[in-house]
C-alpha positions as CSV (number, residue, x, y, z in Angstrom):
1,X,-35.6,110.4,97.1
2,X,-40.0,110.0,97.6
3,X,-39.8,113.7,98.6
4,X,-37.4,114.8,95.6
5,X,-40.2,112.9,93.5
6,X,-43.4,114.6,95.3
7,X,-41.6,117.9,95.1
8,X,-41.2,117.3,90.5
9,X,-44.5,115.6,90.6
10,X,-46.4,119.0,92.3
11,X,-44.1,121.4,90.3
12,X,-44.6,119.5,86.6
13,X,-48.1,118.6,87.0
14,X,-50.6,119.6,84.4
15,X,-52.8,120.7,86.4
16,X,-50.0,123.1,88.0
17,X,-49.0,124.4,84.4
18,X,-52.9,125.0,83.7
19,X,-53.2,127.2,86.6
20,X,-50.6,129.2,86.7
21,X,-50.8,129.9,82.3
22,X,-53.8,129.9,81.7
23,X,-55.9,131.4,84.4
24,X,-53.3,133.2,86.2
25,X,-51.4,134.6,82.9
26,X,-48.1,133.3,83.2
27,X,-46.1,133.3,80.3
28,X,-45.1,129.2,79.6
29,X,-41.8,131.0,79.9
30,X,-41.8,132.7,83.2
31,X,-43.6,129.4,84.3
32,X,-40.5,127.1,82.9
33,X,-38.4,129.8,84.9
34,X,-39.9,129.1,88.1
35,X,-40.3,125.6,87.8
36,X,-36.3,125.6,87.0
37,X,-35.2,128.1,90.0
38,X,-37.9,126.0,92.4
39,X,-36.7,122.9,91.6
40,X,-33.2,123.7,91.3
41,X,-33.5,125.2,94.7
42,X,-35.7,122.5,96.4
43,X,-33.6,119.6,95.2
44,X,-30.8,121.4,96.3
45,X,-31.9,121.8,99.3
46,X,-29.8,120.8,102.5
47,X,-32.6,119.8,105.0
């Protein structure tokens, strides 16, 4: 459960939406497209 919270925490941060939009370009839509697939598939994830 700690790492399922570490994994949202990293993905949902500020400072991770700031990057990627604003000085990488993302659109806030393809970034709430890959936090959705990348959390979908992390959380999912059978390890």
């Amino acid at each position: 459960m700690r790492r399922a919270a570490d994994i949202a925490l990293a993905l949902t941060a500020p400072e991770t939406y700031r990057l990627l939009v604003a000085d990488r370009g993302w659109t806030p839509q393809e970034w709430r497209r890959w936090t959705t697939e990348t959390l979908v598939a992390q959380l999912l994830d059978e390890r």
